[in-house]
C-alpha positions in Angstrom: -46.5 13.5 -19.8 -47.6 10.1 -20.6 -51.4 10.7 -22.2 -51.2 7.1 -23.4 -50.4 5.6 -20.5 -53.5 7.6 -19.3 -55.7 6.8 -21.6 -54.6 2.8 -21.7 -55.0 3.3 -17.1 -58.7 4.6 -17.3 -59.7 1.2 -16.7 -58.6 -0.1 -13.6 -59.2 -3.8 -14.6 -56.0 -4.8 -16.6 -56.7 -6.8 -19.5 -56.0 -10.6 -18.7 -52.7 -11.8 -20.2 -54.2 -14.4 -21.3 -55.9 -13.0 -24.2 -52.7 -11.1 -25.3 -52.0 -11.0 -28.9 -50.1 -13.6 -30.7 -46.8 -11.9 -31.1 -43.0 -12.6 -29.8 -41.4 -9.5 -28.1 -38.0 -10.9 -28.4 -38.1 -10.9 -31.5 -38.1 -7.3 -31.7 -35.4 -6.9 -29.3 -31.3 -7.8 -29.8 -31.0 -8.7 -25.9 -33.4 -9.0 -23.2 -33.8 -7.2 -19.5 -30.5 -6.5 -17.7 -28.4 -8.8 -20.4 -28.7 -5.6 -22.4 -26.9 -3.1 -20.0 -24.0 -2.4 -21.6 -20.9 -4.5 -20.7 -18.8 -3.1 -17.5 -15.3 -2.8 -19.5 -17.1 -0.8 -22.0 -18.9 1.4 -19.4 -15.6 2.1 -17.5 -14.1 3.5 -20.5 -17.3 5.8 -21.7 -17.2 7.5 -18.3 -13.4 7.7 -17.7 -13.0 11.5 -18.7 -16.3 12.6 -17.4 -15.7 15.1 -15.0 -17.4 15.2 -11.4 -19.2 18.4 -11.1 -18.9 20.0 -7.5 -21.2 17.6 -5.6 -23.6 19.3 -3.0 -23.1 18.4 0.7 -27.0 17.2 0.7 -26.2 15.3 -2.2 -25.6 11.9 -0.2 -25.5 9.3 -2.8 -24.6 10.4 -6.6 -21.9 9.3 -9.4 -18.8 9.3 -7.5 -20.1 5.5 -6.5 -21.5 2.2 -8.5 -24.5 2.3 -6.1 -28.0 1.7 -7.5 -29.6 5.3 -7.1 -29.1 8.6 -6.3 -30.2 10.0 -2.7 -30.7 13.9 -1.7 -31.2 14.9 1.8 -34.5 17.2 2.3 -34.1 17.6 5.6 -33.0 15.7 9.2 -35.5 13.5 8.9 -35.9 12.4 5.2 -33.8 12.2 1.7 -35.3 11.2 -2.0 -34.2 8.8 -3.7 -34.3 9.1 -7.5 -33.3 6.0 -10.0 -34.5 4.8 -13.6 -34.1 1.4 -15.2 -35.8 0.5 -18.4 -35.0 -2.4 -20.8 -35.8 -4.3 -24.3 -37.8 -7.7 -23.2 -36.6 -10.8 -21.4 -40.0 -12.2 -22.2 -42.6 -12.7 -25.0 -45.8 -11.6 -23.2 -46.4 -8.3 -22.8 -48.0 -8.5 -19.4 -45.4 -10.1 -17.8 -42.8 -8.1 -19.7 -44.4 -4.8 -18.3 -44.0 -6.7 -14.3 -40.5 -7.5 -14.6 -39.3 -4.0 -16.0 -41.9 -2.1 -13.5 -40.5 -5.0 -10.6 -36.5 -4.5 -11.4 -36.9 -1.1 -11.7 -38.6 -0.5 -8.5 -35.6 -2.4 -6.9 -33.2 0.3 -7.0 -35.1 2.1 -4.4 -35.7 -1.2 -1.9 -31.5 -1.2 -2.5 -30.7 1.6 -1.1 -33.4 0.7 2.3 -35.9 3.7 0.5 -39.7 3.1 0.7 -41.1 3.9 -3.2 -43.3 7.1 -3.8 -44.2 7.0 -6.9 -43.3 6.4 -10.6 -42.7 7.7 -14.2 -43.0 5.1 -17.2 -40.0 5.2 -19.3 -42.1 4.2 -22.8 -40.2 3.2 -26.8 -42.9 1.0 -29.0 -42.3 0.1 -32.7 -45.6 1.7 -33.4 -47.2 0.0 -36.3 -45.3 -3.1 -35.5 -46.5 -4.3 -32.6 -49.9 -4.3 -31.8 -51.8 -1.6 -29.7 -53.2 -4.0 -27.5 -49.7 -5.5 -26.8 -48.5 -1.5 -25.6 -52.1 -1.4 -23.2 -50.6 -5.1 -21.9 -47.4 -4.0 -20.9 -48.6 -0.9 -19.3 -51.0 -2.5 -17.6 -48.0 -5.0 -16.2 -46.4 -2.0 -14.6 -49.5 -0.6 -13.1 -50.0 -3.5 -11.4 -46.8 -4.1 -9.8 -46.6 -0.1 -8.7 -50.0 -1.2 -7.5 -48.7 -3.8 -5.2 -46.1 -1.8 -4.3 -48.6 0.9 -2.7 -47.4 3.8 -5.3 -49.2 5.3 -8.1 -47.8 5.7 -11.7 -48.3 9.5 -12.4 -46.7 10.1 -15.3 -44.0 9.3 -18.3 -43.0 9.5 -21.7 -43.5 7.9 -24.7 -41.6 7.9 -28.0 -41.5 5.6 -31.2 -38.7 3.5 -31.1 -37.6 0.2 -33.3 -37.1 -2.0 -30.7 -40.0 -2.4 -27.8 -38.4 -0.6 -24.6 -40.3 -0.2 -21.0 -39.2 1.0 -17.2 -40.0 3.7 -14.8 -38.4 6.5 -12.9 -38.5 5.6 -9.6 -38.7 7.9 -6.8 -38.7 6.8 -2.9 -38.0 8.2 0.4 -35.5 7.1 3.1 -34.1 8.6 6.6 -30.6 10.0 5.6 -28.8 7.4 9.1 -30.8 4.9 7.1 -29.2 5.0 3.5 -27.8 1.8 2.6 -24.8 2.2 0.0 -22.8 -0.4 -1.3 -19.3 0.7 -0.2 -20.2 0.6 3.3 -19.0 -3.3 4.0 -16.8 -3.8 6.7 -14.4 -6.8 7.2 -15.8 -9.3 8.0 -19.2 -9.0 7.1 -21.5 -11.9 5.9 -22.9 -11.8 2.4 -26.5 -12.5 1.9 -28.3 -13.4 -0.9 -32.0 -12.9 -1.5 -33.0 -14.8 -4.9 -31.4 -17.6 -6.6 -29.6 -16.8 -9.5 -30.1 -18.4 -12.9 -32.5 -16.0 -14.9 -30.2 -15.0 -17.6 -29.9 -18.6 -18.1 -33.6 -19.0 -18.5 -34.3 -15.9 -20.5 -31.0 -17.6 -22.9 -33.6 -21.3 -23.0 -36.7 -19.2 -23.6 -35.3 -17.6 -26.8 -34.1 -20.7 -28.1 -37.8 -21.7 -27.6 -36.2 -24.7 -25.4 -37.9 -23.0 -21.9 -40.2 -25.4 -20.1 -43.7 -24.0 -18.9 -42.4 -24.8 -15.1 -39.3 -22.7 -16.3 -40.8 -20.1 -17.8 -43.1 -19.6 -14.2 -39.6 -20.0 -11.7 -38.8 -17.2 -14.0 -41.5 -14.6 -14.0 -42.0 -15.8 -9.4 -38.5 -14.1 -9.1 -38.6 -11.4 -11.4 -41.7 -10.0 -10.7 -41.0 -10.4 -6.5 -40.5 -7.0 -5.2 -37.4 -6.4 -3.4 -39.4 -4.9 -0.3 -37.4 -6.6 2.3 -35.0 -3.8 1.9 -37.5 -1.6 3.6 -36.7 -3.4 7.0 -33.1 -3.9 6.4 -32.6 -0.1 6.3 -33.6 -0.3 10.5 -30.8 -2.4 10.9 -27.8 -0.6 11.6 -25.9 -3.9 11.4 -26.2 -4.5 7.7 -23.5 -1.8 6.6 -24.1 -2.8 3.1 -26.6 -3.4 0.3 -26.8 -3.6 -3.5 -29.5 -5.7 -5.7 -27.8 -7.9 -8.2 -28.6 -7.5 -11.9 -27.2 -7.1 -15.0 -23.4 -7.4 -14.3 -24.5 -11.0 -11.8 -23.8 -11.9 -8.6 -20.0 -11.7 -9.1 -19.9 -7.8 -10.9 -22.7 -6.3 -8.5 -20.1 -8.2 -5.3 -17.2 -6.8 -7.3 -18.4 -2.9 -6.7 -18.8 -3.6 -3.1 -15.6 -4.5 -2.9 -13.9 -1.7 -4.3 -15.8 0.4 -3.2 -15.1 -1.1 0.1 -11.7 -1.7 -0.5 -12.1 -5.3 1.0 -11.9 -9.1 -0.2 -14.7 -11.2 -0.4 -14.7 -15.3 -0.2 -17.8 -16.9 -2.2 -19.0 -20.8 -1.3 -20.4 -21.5 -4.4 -21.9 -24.4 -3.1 -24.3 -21.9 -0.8 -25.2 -19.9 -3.5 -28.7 -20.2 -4.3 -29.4 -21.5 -8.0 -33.1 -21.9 -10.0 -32.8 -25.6 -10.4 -33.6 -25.6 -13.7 -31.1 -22.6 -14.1 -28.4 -25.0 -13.1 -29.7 -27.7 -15.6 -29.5 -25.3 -18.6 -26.0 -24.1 -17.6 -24.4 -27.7 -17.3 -25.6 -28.1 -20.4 -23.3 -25.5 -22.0 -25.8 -22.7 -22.4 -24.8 -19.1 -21.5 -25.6 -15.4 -22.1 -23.6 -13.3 -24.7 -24.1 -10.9 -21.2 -22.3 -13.1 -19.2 -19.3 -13.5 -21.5 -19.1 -9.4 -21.8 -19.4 -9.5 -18.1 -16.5 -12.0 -17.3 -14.1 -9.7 -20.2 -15.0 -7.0 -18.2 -13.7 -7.9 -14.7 -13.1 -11.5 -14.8 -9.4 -10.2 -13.9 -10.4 -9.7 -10.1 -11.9 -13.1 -10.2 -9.7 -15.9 -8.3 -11.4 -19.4 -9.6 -10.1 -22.5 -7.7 -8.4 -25.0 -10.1 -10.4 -26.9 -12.3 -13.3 -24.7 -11.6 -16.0 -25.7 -13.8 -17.0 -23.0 -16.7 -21.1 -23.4 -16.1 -20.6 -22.4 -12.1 -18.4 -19.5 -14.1 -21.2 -18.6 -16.3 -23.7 -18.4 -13.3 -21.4 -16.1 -11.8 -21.7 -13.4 -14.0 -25.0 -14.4 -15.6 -27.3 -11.1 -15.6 -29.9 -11.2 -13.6 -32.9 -9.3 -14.5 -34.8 -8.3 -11.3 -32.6 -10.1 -9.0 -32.0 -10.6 -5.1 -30.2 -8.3 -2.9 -26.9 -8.8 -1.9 -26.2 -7.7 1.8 -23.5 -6.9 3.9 -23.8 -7.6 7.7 -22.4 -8.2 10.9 -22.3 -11.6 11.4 -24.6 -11.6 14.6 -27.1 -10.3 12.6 -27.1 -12.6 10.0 -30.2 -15.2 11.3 -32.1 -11.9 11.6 -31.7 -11.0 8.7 -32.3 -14.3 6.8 -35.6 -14.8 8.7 -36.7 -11.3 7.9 -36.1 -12.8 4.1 -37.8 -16.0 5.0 -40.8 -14.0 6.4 -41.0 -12.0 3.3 -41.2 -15.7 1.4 -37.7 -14.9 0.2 -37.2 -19.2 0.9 -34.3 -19.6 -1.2 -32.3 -16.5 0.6 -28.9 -18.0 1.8 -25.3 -17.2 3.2 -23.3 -16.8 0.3 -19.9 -15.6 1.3 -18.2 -13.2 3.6 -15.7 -10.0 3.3 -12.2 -9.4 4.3 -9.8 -7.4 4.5 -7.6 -7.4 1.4 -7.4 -6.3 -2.3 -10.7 -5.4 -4.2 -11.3 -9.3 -5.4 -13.4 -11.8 -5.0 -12.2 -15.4 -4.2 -14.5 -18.5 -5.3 -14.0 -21.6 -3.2 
């Protein structure tokens, strides 16, 4: 169990991040958040010969899909829901590095329409290295999002590691009718999309030590906004589908619902909903080493209109860290669903596409 994290919780008064101690996190880290998942070509071929044990009938949700968590029935009435995410940082403070893992980590659950239980911190520190009070920082980031969230951290593990890593286990609960997979689409869905994308492009600026202050808040606002809508959106039998968007972008994460679909989908990148400044910082020729990895890895089921311009490219597949969620539903639904968003101050949340039937690819126009 976690007796750090205990001992560093006693006080339920986090420390302010504003006394923090001098120190850069990135610097101890060779990528940040979701950018360091590893690359979807490479993934595909770790995991070709792994065999598929005999799945359990109660087993709902496991590895024969790319969905986001893992979902056992209990009973009629309710199924778990078990997923972990953890990650080197995206940021340099430690408070706000412990909200975004804690915040994308939670997602998984919100994904699959769960409500969270509770959580286990995932915790690797370069003891000696970084300061103690940088470790009681980042924990105390994650307490308070799992705070917000209504759930209570209750336990972990730590290990030394040479590279700062943070995240949770997190368990939820969910009706088993309720269950929202992501190979569930149906043709002729709309595709809905809850935050703007652009943070790998921020996270890119902000190592550079080119990130403006209003930058570096548009950035920590969306990744440290719990995906709670999803909540809701499991009552609505008319979104079929749902996935939260991270590390492999907007066009990998739409890429698995596809195939695991086996539908089409048409993008308007013009509807898609960028972080301004995001936008700015691609046009200017930055991008991700993630989003280049992404692109090799299924750039082949992209169809790009002619002269399609390579930042909107990079955008596509730029990783987000604690990103939106991307839904599936009937068209008739889809005002309900954007002004559940909207109610939830998900403003940005927008039509991005739709789904058809067709080959497992996605089509930009």
């Amino acid at each position: 169990m976690l007796n750090l994290e205990r001992n560093f919780m006693s006080n339920t008064t986090p420390p302010s991040p504003a006394i923090s101690p001098v120190i850069r996190l990135t610097e101890f880290s060779h990528g940040g958040g979701c950018g360091c998942k590893i690359a979807p070509a490479v993934l595909t071929r770790l995991l070709a010969n792994a065999n598929l044990p005999l799945l359990p009938p109660d087993l709902l949700v496991g590895t024969e899909t790319s969905d986001d968590a893992a979902v056992y029935r209990l009973n009629d009435q309710q199924a778990i829901i078990a997923t972990t995410d953890f990650f080197t940082p995206i940021v340099d403070d430690p408070y706000d590095f412990g909200r975004i893992a804690a915040t994308n980590a939670l997602s998984d659950v919100y994904a699959m329409g769960g409500t969270p239980l509770f959580a286990l911190a995932l915790v690797g520190m370069p003891l000696g290295k970084i300061p103690e009070e940088s470790i009681r920082l980042i924990l105390a980031g994650g307490q308070d999002v799992c705070k917000a969230a209504g759930i209570p951290i209750a336990g972990g593990h730590s290990i030394d590691t040479l590279e700062p890593i943070y995240g949770l286990v997190g368990i939820g609960l969910v009706h088993p009718d309720r269950v929202k997979r992501n190979n569930l689409a149906q043709a002729g869905d709309v595709l809905i999309l809850s935050k703007p994308l652009g943070v790998g492009m921020l996270s890119a600026a902000l190592k550079k030590g080119t990130l403006s202050a209003e930058g570096y808040a548009d950035m920590v606002r969306w990744t440290t906004k719990l995906n709670t809508p999803g909540i809701a959106l499991s009552a609505m039998p008319e979104v079929h589908a749902m996935t939260d968007v991270t590390g492999f972008g907007l066009a990998g994460h739409l890429l698995e619902i596809c195939r695991g679909s086996s539908l089409a989908a048409q993008v308007n990148f013009d509807t898609v909903p960028l972080i301004p400044l995001a936008a700015e910082i691609a046009q200017s020729g930055t991008a991700t080493g993630a989003s280049a990895r992404n692109w090799d890895g299924y750039g082949s089921s992209m169809v790009l209109p002619e002269g399609f311009a390579k930042w909107k490219q990079n955008l596509l597949s730029d990783p987000q860290t604690s990103g939106g969620l991307l839904i599936a539903c009937a068209p008739e639904a889809a005002e309900r669903v954007l002004e559940l968003l909207r109610g939830q101050d998900f403003g940005a949340a927008a039509i991005v596409g739709d789904l058809t039937a067709g080959a497992a690819e996605v089509n930009v126009r």
